[in-house]
N, C-alpha and C positions, 0 to 999 in steps of 0.2 A: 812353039816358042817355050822354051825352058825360063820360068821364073823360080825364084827362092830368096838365099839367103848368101849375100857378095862376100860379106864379112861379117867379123862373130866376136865381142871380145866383155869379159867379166872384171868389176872389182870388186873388193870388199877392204873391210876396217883391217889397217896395220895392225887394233890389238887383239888377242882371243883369250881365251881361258880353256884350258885344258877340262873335262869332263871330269875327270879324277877329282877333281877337285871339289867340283859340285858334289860327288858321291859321299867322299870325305865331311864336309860339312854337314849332310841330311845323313849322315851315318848309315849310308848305299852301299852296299856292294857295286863296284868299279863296272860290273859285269853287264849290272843291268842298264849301263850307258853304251860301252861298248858291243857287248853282241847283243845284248836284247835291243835294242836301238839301234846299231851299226853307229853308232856317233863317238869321235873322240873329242875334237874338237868343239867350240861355238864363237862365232865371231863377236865381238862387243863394238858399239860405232863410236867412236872418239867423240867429243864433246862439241867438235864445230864439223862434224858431219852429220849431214841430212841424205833422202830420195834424191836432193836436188843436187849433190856433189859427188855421192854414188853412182848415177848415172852420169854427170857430168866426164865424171872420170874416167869410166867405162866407153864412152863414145869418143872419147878424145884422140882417143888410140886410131880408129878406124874412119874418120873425119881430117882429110886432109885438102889443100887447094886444087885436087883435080876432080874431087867428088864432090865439094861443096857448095857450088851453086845448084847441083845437078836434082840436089833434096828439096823435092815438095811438097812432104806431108811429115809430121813430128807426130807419132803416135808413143805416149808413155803410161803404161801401165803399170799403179800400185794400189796398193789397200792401204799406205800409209799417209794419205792424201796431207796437205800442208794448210791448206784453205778448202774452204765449202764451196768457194765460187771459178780463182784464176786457176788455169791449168797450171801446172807441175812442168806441161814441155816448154811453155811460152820464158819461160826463168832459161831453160838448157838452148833455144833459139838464139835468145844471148848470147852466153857464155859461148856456144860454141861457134859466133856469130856468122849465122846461116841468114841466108835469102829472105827478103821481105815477103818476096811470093812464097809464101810455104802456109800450109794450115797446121797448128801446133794444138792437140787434141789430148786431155785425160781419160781413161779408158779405167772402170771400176769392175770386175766383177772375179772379188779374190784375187783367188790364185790363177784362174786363167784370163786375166785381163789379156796380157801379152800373144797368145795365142787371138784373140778378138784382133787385135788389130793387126800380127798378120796375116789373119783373111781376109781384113779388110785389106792392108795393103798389095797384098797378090793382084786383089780386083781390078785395084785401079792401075798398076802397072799394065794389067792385060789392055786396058784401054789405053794407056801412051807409054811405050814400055822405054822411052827416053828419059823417064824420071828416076830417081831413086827416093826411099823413105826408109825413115829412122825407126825404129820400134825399139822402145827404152821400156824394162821392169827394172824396177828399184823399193824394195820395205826392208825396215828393222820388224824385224817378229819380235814381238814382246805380250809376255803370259802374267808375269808374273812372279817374282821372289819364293819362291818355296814351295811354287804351285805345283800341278801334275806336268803342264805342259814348258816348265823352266826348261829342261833341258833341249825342247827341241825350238830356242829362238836362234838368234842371228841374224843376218843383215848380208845385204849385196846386191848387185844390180848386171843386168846385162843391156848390151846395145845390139844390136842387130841392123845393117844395112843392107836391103830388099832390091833387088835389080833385075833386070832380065840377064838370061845369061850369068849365074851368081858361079863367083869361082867356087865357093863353098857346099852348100848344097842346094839341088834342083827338086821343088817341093810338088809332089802332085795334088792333080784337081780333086780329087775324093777325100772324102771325111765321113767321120759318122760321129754325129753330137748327140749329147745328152740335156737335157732341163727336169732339172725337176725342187720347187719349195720345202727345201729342207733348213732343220734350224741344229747344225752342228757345229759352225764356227761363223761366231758374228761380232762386232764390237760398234757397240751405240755409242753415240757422239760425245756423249757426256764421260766414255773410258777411255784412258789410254793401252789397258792393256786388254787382249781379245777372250772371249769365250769359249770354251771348244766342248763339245762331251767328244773325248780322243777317241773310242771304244765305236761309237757308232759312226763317227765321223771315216775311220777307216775302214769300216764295213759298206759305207753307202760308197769310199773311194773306188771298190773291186766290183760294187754291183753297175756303179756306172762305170768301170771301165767295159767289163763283159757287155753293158746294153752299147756302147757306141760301138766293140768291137763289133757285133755282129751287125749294125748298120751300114758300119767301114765296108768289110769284108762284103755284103751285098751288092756294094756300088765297085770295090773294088778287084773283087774274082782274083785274087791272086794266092798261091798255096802259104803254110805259112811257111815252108824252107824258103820262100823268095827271100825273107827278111833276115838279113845276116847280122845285124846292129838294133839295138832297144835302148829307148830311152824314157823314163817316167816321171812325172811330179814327183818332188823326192823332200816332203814333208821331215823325213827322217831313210836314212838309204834303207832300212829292215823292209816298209812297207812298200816301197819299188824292186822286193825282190819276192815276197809276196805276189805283188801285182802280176811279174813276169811269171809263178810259178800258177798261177791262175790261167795267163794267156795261153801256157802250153797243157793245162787239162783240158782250157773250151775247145781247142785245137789237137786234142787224143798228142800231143809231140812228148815224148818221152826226156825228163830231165832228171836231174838231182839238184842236192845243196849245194854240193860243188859244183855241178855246170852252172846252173842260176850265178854262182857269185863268184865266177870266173869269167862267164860272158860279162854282166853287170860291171864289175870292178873298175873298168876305164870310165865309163860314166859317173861314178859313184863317189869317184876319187876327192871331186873339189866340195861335193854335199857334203862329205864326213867330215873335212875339217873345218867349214864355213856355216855350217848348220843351216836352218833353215831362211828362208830367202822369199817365201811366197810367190809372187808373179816370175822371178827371176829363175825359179828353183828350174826347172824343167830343160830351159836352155843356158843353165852353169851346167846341167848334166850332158847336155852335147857337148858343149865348150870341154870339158871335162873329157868324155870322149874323142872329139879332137886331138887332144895334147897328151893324153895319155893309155892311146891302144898303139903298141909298137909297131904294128904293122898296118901297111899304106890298104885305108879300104875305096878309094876310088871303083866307083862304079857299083860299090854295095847298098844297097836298099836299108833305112832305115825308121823303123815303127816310131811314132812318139806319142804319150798319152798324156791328155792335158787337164785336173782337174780342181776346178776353184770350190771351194766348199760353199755351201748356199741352193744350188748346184747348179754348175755347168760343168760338161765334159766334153771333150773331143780325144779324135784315134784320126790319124794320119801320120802321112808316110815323106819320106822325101828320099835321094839319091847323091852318094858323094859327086863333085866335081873331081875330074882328072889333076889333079895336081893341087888339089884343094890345102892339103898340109904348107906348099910355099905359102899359103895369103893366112895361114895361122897365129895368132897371136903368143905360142906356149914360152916362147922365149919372157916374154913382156909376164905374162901368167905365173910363170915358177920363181920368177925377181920376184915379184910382188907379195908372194904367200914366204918367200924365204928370208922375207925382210921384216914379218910380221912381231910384233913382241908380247911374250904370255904373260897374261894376269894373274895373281894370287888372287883368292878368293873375295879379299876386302877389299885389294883395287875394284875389283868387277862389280860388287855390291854399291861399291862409292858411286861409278859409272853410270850403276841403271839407276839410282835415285837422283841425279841429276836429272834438272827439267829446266827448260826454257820455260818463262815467265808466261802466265797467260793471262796476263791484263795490257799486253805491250809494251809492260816496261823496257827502256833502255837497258840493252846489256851488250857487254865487246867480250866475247869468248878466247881465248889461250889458244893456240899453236900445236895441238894434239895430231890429226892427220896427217898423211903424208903426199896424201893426193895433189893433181893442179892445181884443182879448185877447195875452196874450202867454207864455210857457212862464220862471217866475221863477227858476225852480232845481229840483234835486232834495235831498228828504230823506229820511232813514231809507227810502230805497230807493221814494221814492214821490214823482212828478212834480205839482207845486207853479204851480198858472194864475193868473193875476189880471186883470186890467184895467187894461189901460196906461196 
């Protein structure tokens, strides 16, 4: 029985800020955005978006009355959690008002939360493959104004609906994981914006990719020309082309700069303008590859490497579905990003020093997003969704 992934769909904030611009104000060379980073773009969240409307948004698309009873289990994964205690999915159960019987579950660990819960999700369709399950990532990356890591934040969320039989893609049983207590990117309760040392943080990225490839590759025996399609954590798109030019030395496969970033490029496409995304990042880069490699890869094998800083990592694989592009969302995708509108500098700066009150004061937020759902205010210490 073929399990994976039925449908696949991304959003992010209507407004962005062009790179350029950041360079301009820290008196940067442009360069070291765009090609030393591969980044043009960074998405900025409008003032009454949260995780919780991010993905809202992102599922909305893919959640209709003939799959919506069908969902038993709400798994969401972020790092930008909203509360210490209620999950993040139990708000989107709601909204997107799904079955009483469902288990609605927050999944913590970085950037590969989202990949956590669909292994968990796979498992348990393997025991009743009649159900389907939701797997949401959704965070705003935020570093800090002026810092090292400003240019690679943003915002965005993906949904993912898990089935047997997924018209999208057919995910196999092998994997090869990594753990190991690392302290390269963390944020204690008391911050809002994250820690990183970037320098080592992407050097432990490529040592755990190499350790989980070769545990993959033991369980999995497959050459590496079976893999025609690659997809990476894409922190920043440089260091997912990095990562792939690593996987074809452990693997003796002869490349260059230009194959790397010609194969890459379909993937890569929605990370460079949306910037970074955390839990989401990995599968906006399939999403991404979906919608933007021109030619039908049904039936092509493809690698994906999963890593949340702290450390967890994973390497596995999956297989297009025969006709997977009709159940694509890219129509919905290319509206969305072409309806976006770019910030000046000062807009953008006004944007990230905005903060919700942290004492629960009452407050009723403005009309910024564009999404269904939108974050209206808070009251008596309790976040207030509606429908925009």
């Amino acid at each position: 029985m073929n399990i994976g992934i039925d449908a696949i769909s991304f959003f992010t904030s209507n407004l962005y800020i062009d790179l350029a611009h950041i360079a301009q104000q820290r008196e940067l060379p442009v360069d070291k955005f765009y090609k030393t980073l591969g980044q043009y773009h960074m998405a900025v969240p409008a003032v009454d978006e949260d995780i919780i409307t991010l993905a809202a948004n992102a599922a909305e698309r893919i959640i209709n009355d003939d799959n919506r009873h069908m969902i038993t289990n709400i798994f969401f994964a972020t790092e930008s959690g909203i509360d210490q205690s209620k999950s993040a999915a139990t708000y989107i159960h709601r909204l997107l008002n799904l079955p009483e019987s469902c288990r609605a579950v927050e999944l913590k660990q970085a950037c590969y939360g989202a990949t956590a819960g669909i292994q968990l999700g796979l498992g348990l369709i393997a025991r009743d493959p009649a159900q389907k399950i939701l797997v949401l990532a959704a965070d705003v990356a935020r570093y800090g104004l002026g810092s090292d890591g400003e240019s690679s934040q943003g915002c965005g969320a993906v949904a993912l609906l898990l089935s047997a039989n997924p018209k999208i893609l057919s995910l196999s049983s092998e994997s090869g994981f990594h753990t190991q207590d690392i302290m390269d990117f963390w944020r204690p309760n008391y911050r809002d914006e994250a820690l990183v040392e970037g320098l080592y943080s992407s050097r432990m990225y490529l040592q755990s990719l190499e350790k989980c490839w070769q545990r993959y590759y033991a369980k999995a025996r497959r050459s590496f020309s079976d893999y025609q399609q690659f997809c990476y954590h894409t922190p920043v798109a440089k260091l997912a082309e990095k990562a792939h030019k690593l996987l074809c030395k452990i693997n003796h496969y002869p490349t260059s700069e230009t194959d790397t970033a010609a194969l890459l490029s379909p993937s890569l496409q929605y990370n460079r303008t949306i910037g970074n995304s955390y839990t989401a990042s990995l599968y906006i880069a399939l999403s991404s590859l979906i919608d933007n490699t021109p030619e039908d890869v049904s039936a092509q094998r493809v690698g994906l490497f999963s890593y949340g800083s702290g450390c967890v990592a994973e390497y596995f694989s999956g297989v297009f579905s025969d006709g997977y592009q009709q159940h694509a969302c890219t129509g919905q995708h290319n509206e969305m990003l072409k309806r976006r509108m770019s910030l000046t500098y000062s807009e953008y700066a006004e944007h990230y020093q905005f903060s919700l009150p942290q004492d629960g004061s009452t407050v009723t937020l403005p009309r910024q997003q564009v999404g269904k759902f939108r974050l209206a205010g808070i009251e008596q210490h309790k976040r207030i969704y509606e429908l925009a």
